[in-house]
C-alpha positions as a Markdown table, in Angstrom:
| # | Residue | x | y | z |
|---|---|---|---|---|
| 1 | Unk | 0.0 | 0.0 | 0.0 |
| 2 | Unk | 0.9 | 3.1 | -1.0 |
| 3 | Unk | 0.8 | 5.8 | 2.3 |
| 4 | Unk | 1.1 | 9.6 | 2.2 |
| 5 | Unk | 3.3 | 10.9 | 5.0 |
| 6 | Unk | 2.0 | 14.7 | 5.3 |
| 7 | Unk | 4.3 | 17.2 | 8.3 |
| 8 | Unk | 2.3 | 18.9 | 9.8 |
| 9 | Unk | 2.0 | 21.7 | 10.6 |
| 10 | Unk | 1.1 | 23.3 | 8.5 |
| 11 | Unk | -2.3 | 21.5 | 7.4 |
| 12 | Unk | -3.2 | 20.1 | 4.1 |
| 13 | Unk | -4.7 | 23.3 | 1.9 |
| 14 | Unk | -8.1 | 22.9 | 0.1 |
| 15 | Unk | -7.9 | 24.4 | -2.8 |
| 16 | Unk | -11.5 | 23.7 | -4.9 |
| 17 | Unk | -13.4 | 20.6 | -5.5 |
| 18 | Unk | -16.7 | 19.4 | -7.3 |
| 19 | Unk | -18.7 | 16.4 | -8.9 |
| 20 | Unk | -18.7 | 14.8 | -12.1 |
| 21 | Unk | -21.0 | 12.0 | -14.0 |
| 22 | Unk | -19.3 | 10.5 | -16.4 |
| 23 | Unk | -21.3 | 8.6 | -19.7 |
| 24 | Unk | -20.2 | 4.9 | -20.0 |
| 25 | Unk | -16.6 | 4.7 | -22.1 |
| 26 | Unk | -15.5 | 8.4 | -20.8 |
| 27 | Unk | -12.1 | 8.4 | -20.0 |
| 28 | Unk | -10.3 | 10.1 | -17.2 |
| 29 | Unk | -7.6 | 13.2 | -18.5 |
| 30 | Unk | -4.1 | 12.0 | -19.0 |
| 31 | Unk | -1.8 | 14.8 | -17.3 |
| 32 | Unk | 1.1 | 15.1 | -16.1 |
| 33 | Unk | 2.7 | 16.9 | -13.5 |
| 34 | Unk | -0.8 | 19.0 | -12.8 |
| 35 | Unk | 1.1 | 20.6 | -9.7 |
| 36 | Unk | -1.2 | 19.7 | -7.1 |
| 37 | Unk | -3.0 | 16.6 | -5.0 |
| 38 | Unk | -6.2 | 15.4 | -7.2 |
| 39 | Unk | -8.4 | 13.3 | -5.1 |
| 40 | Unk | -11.1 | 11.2 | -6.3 |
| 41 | Unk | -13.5 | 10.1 | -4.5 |
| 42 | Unk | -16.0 | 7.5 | -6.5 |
| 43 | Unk | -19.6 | 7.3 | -5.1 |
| 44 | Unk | -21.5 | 5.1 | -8.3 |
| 45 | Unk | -19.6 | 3.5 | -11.0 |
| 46 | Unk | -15.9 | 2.6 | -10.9 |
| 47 | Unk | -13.0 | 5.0 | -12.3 |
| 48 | Unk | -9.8 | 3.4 | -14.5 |
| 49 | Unk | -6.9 | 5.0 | -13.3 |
| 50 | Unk | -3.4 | 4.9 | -13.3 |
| 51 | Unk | -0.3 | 6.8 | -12.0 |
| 52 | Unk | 3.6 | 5.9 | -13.2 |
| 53 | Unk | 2.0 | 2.8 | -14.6 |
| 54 | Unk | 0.0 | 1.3 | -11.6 |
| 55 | Unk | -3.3 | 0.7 | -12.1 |
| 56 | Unk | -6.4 | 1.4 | -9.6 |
| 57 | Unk | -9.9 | 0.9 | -10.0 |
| 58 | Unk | -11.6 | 3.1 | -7.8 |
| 59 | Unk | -15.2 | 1.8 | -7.1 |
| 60 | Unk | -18.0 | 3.0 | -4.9 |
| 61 | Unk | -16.9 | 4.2 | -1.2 |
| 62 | Unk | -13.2 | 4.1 | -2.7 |
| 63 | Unk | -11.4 | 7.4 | -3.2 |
| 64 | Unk | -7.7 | 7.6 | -5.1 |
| 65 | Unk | -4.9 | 10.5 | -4.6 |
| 66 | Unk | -3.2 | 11.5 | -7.4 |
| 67 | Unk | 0.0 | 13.3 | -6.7 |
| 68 | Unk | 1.3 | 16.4 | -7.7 |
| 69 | Unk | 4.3 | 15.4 | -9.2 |
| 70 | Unk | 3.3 | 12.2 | -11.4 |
| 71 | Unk | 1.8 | 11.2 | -15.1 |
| 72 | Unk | -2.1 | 10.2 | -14.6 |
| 73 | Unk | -3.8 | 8.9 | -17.1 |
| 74 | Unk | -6.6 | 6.3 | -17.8 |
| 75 | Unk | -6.5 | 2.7 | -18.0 |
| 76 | Unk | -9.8 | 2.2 | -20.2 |
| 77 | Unk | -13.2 | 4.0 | -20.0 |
| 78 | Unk | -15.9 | 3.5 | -17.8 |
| 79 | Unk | -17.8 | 0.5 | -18.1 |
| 80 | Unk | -20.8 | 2.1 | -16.7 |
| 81 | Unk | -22.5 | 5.5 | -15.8 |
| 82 | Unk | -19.7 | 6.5 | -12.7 |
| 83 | Unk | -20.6 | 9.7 | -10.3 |
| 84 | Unk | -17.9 | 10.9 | -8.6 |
| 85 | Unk | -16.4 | 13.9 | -6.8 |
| 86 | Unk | -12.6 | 15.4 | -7.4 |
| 87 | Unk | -11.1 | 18.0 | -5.0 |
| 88 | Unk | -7.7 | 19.5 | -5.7 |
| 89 | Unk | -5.5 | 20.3 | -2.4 |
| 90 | Unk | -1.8 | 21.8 | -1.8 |
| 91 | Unk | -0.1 | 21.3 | 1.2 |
| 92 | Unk | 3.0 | 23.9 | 2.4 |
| 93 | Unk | 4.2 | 21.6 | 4.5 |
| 94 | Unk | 6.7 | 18.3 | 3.7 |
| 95 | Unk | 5.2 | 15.2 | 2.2 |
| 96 | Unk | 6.9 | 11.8 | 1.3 |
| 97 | Unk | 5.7 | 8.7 | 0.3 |
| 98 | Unk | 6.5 | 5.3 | 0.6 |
| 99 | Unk | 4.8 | 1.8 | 0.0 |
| 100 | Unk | 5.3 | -0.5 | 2.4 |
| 101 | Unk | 2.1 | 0.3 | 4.4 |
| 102 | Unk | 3.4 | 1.4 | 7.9 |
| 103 | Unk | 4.1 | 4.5 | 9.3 |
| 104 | Unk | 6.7 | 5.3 | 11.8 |
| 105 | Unk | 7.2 | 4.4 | 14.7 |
| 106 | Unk | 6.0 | 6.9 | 17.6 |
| 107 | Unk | 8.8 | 8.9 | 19.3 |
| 108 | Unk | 9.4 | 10.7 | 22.4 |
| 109 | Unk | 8.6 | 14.3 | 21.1 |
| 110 | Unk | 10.5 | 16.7 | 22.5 |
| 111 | Unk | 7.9 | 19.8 | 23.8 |
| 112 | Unk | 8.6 | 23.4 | 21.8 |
| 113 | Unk | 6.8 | 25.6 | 24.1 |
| 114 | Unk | 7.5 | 28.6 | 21.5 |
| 115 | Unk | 7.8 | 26.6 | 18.0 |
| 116 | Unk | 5.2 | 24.3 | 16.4 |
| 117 | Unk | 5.1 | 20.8 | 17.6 |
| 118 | Unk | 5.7 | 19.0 | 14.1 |
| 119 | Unk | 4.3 | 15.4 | 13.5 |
| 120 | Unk | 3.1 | 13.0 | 10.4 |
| 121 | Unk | -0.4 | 12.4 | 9.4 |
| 122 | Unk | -0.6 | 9.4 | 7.2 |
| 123 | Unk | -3.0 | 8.8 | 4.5 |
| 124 | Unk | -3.3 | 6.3 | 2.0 |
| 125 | Unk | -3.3 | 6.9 | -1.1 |
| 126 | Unk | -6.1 | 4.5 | -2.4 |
| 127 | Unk | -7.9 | 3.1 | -0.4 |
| 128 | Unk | -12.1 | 2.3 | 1.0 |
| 129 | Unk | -13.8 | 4.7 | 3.1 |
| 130 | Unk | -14.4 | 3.5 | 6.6 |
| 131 | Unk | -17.5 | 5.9 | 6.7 |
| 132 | Unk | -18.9 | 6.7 | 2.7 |
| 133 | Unk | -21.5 | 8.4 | 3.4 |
| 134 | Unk | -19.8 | 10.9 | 5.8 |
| 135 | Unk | -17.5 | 11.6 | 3.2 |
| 136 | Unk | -19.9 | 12.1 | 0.4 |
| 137 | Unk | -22.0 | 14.5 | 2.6 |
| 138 | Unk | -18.8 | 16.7 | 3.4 |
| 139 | Unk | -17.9 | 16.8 | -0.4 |
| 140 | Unk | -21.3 | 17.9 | -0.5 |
| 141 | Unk | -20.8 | 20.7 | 1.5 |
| 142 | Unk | -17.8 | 21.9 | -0.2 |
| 143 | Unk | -19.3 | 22.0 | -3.1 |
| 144 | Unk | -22.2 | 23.8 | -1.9 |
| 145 | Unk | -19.6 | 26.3 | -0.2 |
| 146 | Unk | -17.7 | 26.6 | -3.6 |
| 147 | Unk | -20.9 | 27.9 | -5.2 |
| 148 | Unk | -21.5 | 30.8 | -2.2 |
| 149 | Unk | -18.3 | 32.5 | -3.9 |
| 150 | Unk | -15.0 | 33.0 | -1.9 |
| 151 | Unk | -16.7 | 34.8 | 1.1 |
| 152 | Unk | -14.2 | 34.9 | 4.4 |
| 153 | Unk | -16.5 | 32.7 | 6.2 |
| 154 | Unk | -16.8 | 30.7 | 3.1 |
| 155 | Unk | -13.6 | 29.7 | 2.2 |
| 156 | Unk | -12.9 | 29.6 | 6.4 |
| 157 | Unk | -15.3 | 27.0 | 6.9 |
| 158 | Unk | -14.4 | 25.2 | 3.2 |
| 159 | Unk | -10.9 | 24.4 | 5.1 |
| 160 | Unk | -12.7 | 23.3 | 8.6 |
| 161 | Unk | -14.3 | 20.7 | 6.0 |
| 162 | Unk | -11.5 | 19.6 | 4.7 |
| 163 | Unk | -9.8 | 18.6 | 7.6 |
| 164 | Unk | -12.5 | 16.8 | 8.3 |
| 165 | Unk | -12.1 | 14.7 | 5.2 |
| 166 | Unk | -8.5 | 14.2 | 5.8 |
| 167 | Unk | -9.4 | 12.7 | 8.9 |
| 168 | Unk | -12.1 | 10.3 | 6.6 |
| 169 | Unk | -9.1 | 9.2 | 4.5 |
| 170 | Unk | -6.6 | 8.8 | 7.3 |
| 171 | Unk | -8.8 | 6.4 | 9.2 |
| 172 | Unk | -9.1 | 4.5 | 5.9 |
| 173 | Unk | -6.0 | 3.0 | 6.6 |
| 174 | Unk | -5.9 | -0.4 | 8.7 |
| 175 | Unk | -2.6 | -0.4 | 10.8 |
| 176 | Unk | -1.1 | -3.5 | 11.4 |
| 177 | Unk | -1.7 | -5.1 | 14.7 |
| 178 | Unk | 0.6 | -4.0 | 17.6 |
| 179 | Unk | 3.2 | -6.7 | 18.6 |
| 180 | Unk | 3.0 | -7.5 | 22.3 |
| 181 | Unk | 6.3 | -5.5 | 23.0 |
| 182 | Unk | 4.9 | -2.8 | 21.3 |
| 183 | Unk | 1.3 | -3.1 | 23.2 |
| 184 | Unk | 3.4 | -3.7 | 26.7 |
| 185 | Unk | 4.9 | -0.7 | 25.6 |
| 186 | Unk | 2.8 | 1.9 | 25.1 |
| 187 | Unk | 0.7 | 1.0 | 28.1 |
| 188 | Unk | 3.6 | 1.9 | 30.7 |
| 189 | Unk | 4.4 | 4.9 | 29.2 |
| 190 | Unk | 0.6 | 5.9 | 29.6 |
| 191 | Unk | 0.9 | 5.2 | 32.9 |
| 192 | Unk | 4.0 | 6.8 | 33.6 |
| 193 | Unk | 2.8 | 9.5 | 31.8 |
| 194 | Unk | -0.3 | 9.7 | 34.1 |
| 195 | Unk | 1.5 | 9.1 | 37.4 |
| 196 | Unk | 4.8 | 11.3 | 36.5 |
| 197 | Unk | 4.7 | 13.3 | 39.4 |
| 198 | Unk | 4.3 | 10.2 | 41.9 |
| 199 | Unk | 6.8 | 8.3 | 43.5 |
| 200 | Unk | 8.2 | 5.3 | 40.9 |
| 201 | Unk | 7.7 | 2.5 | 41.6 |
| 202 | Unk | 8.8 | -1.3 | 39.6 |
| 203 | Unk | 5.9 | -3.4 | 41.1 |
| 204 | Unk | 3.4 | -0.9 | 40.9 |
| 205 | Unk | 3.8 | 0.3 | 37.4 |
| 206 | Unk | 3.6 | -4.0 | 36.8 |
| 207 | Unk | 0.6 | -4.5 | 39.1 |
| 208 | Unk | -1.5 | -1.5 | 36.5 |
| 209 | Unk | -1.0 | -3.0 | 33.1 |
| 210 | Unk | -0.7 | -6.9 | 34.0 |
| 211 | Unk | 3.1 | -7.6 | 33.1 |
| 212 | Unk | 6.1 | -8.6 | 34.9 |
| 213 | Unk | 8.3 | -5.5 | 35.5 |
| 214 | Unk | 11.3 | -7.2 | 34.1 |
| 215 | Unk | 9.3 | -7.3 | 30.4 |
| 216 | Unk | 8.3 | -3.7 | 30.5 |
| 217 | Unk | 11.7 | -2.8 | 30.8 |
| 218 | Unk | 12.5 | -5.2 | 27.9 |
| 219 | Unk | 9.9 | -4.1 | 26.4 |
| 220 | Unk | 10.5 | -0.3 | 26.7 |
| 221 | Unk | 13.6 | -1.0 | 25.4 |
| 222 | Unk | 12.9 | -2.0 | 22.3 |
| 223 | Unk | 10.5 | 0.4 | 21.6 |
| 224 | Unk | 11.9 | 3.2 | 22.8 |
| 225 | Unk | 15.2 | 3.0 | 23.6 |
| 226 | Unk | 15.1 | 3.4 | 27.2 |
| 227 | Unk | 14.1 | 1.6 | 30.3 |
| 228 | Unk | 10.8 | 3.1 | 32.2 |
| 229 | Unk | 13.1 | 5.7 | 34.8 |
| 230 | Unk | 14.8 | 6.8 | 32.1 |
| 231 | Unk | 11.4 | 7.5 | 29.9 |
| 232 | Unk | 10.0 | 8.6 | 33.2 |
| 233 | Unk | 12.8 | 11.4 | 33.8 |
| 234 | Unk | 12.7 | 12.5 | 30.4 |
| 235 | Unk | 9.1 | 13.2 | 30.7 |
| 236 | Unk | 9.4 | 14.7 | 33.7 |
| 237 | Unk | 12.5 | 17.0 | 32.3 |
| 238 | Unk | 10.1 | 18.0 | 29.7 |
| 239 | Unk | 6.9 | 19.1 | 32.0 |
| 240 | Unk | 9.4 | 21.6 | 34.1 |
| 241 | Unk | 10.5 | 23.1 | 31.1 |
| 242 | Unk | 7.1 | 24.0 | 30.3 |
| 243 | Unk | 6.9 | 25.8 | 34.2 |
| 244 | Unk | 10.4 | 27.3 | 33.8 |
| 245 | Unk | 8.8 | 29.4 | 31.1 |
| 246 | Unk | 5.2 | 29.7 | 32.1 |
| 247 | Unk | 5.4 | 30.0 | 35.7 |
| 248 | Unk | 8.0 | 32.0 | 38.2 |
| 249 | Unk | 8.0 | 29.3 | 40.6 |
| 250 | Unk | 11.6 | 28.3 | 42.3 |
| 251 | Unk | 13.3 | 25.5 | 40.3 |
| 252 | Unk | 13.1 | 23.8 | 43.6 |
| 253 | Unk | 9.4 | 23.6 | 43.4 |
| 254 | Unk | 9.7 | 22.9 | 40.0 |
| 255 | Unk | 12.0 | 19.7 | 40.6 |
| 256 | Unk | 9.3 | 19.2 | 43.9 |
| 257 | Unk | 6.1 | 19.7 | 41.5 |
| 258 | Unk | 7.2 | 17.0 | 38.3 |
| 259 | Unk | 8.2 | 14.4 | 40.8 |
| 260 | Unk | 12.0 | 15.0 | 41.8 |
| 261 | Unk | 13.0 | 14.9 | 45.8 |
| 262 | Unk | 15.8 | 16.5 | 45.2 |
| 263 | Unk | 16.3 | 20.1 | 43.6 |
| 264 | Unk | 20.3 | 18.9 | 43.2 |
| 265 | Unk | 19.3 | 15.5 | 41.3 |
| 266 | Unk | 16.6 | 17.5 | 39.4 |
| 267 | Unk | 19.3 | 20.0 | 38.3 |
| 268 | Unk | 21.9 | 17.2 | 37.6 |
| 269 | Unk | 19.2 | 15.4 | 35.1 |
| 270 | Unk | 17.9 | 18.4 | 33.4 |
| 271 | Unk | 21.6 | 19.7 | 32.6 |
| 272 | Unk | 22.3 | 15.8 | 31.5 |
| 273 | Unk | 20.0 | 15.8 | 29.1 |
| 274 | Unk | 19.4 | 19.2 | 28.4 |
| 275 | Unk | 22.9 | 20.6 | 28.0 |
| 276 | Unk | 22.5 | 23.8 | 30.0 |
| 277 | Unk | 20.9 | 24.2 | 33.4 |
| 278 | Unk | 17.6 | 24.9 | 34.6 |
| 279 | Unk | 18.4 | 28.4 | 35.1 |
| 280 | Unk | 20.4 | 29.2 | 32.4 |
| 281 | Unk | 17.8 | 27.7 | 30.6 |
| 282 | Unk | 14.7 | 30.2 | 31.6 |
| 283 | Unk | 16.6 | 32.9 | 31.6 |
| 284 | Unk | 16.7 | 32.2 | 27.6 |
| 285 | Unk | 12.9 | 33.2 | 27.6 |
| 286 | Unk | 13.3 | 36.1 | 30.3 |
């Protein structure tokens, strides 16, 4: 499977959309680098498409992106009457694609109080709708919108839409079942996540998701590179950053408010894995 990796932010642009029918043996255009993402969305009928020589058959509930930067052209004409709707987006953001189905791995993302927190959204690029009819009603509105003329509140709500719709297509895509490390995984660092500011504790965190303490930390491990304290500390690290900026509170309370005992070991972590101190570091924001 093919699978659109968009950065974000900034979001996916809509540009304009709308709905065709067309007559049995039509023919979809053959273009080439048109510049920007085509998608179509087919809701009667089936559409013969290709890109660089792969071939799709987009039938009812199935939608297709066609990118930006590729030759599109038709693999034969409809066999029957086909209804369906096109919409043309841009993104400013990075995009990549590869097609081996599965998106990255999830990170420990490092909080940018005063910069844009920058993730992936993936989409594929041909698949079914989980939810047609959904879709179909917020093509719909865009079209409807399209017709009101490029009114603010138009053309503000035409882009509230259309992240709706990439939502749609996103959840189109079925990711592959979690491994148990990865399932293990996760759960603790929910939980330490939740309970950061509390006392750690092996048999605890062991008792709450059901697994031997020793295979968390294996497990953590592997999926993140670290074992819970260090994961644990890190996050911790990262929530008195946040109130070094926000707040004016001692860095003692700081190091006593996200779970530290010690102001000195707090201090000795944050310049570990921070590089700088806690106090050289707010005083970059003062």
């Amino acid at each position: 499977m093919n699978v659109l990796h968009f950065t974000v932010p900034p979001l996916p642009e809509y540009i304009i959309s709308g709905s065709m029918i067309y007559p049995e043996g039509s023919k979809h255009p053959n273009r080439r680098n048109i510049g920007v993402f085509d998608l179509l969305v087919v809701r009667k009928g089936c559409l013969y498409v290709s890109e660089n020589e792969q071939a799709y058959e987009i039938t009812p509930g199935s939608f297709l992106i066609l990118r930006p930067d590729a030759h599109h052209y038709p693999t034969q004409g409809c066999t029957e009457d086909t209804f369906y709707y096109w919409l043309h987006f841009h993104t400013s953001g990075g995009w990549n694609i590869n097609n081996n189905g599965s998106p990255p791995k999830p990170d420990f993302t490092e909080l940018q109080p005063f910069s844009p927190n920058y993730f992936k959204v993936n989409v594929p690029q041909f698949g079914h709708l989980l939810q047609p009819q959904k879709a179909f009603d917020l093509l719909e509105s865009l079209a409807a919108l399209v017709q009101n003329g490029h009114r603010v509140q138009s053309l503000w709500r035409q882009q509230v839409l259309f992240q709706e719709l990439i939502e749609q297509l996103a959840a189109a895509m079925n990711p592959p079942m979690p491994s148990p490390f990865s399932s293990c995984a996760e759960q603790a660092a929910a939980y330490l996540r939740e309970h950061y500011q509390e006392e750690f504790k092996a048999q605890a965190l062991g008792a709450s998701i059901n697994f031997h303490p020793v295979y968390i930390s294996r497990c953590m491990q592997k999926e993140f590179g670290c074992s819970p304290v260090e994961y644990l500390i890190r996050y911790r690290i990262e929530q008195a950053k946040l109130l070094l900026i926000q707040t004016d509170q001692t860095i003692s309370r700081i190091a006593e408010d996200v779970g530290f005992n010690h102001a000195a070991y707090f201090t000795s972590c944050f310049s570990r894995q921070e590089g700088i101190s806690p106090r050289k570091f707010r005083q970059q924001f003062s």
